[in-house]
C-alpha positions, 0 to 999 in steps of 0.5 A, spaced: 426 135 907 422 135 900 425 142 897 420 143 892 415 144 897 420 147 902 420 152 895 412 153 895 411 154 902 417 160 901 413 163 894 406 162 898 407 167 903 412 171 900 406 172 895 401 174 900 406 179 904 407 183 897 400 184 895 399 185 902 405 191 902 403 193 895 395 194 898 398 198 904 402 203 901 396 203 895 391 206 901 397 210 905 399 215 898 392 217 899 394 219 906 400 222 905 397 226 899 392 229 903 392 227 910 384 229 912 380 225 917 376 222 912 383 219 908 386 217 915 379 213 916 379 209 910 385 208 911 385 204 918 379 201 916 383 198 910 389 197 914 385 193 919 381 188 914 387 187 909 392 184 915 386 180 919 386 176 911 393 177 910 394 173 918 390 169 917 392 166 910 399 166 912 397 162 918 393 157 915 399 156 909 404 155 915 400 151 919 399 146 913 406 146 912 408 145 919 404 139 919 407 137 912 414 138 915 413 133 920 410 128 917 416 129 912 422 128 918 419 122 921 418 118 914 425 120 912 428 118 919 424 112 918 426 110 910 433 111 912 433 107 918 429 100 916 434 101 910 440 100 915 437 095 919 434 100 925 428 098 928 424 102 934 425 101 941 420 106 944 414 110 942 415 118 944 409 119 939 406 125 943 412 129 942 409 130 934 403 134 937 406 137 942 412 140 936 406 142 932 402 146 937 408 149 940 411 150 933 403 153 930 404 158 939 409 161 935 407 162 929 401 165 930 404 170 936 409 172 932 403 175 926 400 177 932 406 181 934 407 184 927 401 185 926 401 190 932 407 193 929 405 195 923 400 198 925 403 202 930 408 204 926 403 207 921 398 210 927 406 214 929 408 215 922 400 219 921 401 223 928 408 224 925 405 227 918 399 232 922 405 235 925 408 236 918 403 239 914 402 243 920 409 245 919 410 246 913 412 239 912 419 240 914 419 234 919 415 229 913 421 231 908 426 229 913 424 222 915 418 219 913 418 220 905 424 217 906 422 211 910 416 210 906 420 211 901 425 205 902 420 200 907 412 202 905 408 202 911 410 195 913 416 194 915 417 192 922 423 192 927 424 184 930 426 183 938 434 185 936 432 190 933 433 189 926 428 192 921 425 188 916 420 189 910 414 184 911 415 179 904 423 179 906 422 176 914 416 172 912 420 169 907 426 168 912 421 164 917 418 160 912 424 157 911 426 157 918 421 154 921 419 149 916 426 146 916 426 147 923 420 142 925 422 138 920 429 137 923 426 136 930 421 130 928 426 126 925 431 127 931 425 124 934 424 118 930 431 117 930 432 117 938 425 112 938 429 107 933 435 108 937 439 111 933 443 118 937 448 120 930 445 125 926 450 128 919 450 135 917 448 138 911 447 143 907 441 144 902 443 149 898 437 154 897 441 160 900 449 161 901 453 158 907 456 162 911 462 161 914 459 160 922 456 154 919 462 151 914 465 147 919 459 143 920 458 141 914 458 134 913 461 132 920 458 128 924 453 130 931 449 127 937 442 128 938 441 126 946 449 126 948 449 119 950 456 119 944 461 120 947 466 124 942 461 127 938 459 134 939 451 135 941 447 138 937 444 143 943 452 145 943 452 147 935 446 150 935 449 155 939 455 156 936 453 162 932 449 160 927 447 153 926 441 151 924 437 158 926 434 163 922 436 162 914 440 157 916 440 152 911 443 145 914 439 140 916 441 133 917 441 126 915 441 119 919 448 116 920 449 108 920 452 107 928 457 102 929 461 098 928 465 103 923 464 110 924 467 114 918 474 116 920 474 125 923 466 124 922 466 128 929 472 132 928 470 139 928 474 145 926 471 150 930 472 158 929 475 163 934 468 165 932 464 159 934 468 158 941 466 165 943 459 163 941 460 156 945 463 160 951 458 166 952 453 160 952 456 156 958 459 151 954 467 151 957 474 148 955 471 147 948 478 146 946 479 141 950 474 136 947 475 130 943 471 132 937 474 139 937 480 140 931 484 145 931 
């Protein structure tokens, strides 16, 4: 993965998420200071205009770097693949566009999805501050001031119910689905040449955590077909293996006739076998690859 444009693609959208939360929470302070019809108005109309650019914007860039990412995982599969004396066996090239129109699915129904959010959260916080001034802003000193205080007016709560500010997600799933297409289209690459090995690494942008560690520099197979190693379906449920913020990708493996010797021993943490189990994977310490 070209990690300058990697870097790029995060500072692009980050960018556009600030000047977006900072424009919001501009227009939302006229509001709190006099929450009149006409100020609520504006506002929603503002609201309105600022996140159907900001959208668009951000999926534009996310679907340039989607396609640019998957570009950048076959050519780099392929470089190291001529150079190890692997040539292709079998085409799978509409796998690439179905990845990028599933891929930009995503994308464009999670904007969506925040999008809504906010927008609710600011219709909520609005009905919340009627109430207050009503009522001697007792109930707006308590709660609001001190969420808008800590998030704006565009923080949001994902499907786990965690609760963001809108750069910091974006900034996450920038580096996550670009690294993510990217990984999955030189997995494509590699099996169309006929190589099934793929070695762990870690790039280095964010910190390693202690659920990703004993993957780094370990050996994975991608369809399953080797025997002794683990999948990589098995490690990306092992925690947190190359899901969101993770920074491990791969790189291909030369195949026989000399693998590296405990390439595929992987020293599981108690953690990660709790992970395997609870998503139906069974007598984990049983297998040839687990080290223990």
């Amino acid at each position: 993965m070209d990690k300058k444009e990697l870097k790029q693609d995060i500072k692009d959208n980050k960018t556009l998420s600030k000047e977006l939360e900072k424009a919001l929470k501009d227009e939302f302070e006229k509001v709190i200071d006099n929450p009149t019809d006409k100020n609520i108005k504006d506002y929603k109309e503002a609201e309105d205009a600022l996140l159907a650019l900001w959208i668009k914007d951000v999926y534009s860039n996310m679907v340039e770097g989607i396609n640019e990412n998957i570009q950048n995982g076959k050519s780099s599969a392929v470089e190291q693949l001529r150079k190890k004396g692997f040539k292709k066996v079998v085409d799978n090239s509409d796998i690439y566009t179905e990845l990028a129109n599933a891929k930009k699915q995503l994308i464009k129904a999670d904007l969506e999805k925040i999008v809504a959010n906010i927008k609710a959260n600011t219709r909520r916080n609005i009905a919340e501050m009627r109430d207050a001034f009503i009522l001697q802003k007792k109930k707006l000193a308590s709660g609001f001031l001190n969420t808008f205080k800590k998030y704006g007016v565009t923080y949001f709560v994902d499907r786990r119910g965690a609760k963001w500010s809108l750069a910091r997600y974006i900034d996450m799933a920038t580096t996550t689905t670009m690294a993510s297409v990217n990984r999955q289209a030189f997995f494509a690459k590699s099996v169309e040449w006929g190589n099934d090995l793929v070695k762990v690494y870690h790039i280095d942008i964010s910190p390693e955590c202690d659920l990703c560690k004993p993957f780094t520099g370990k050996v994975l197979s991608i369809t399953g077909k080797t025997k002794g190693y683990m999948t990589v379906d098995e490690a990306s449920q092992s925690g947190h293996l190359f899901s969101y913020n993770c920074d491990h990708d791969v790189h291909a493996l030369e195949l026989a006739p000399v693998k590296e010797e405990n390439d595929n021993k992987i020293a599981l943490t108690d953690k990660n076998i709790e992970y395997l189990k609870k998503n139906g994977f069974k007598n984990i310490k049983k297998k040839k690859y687990y080290e223990g």
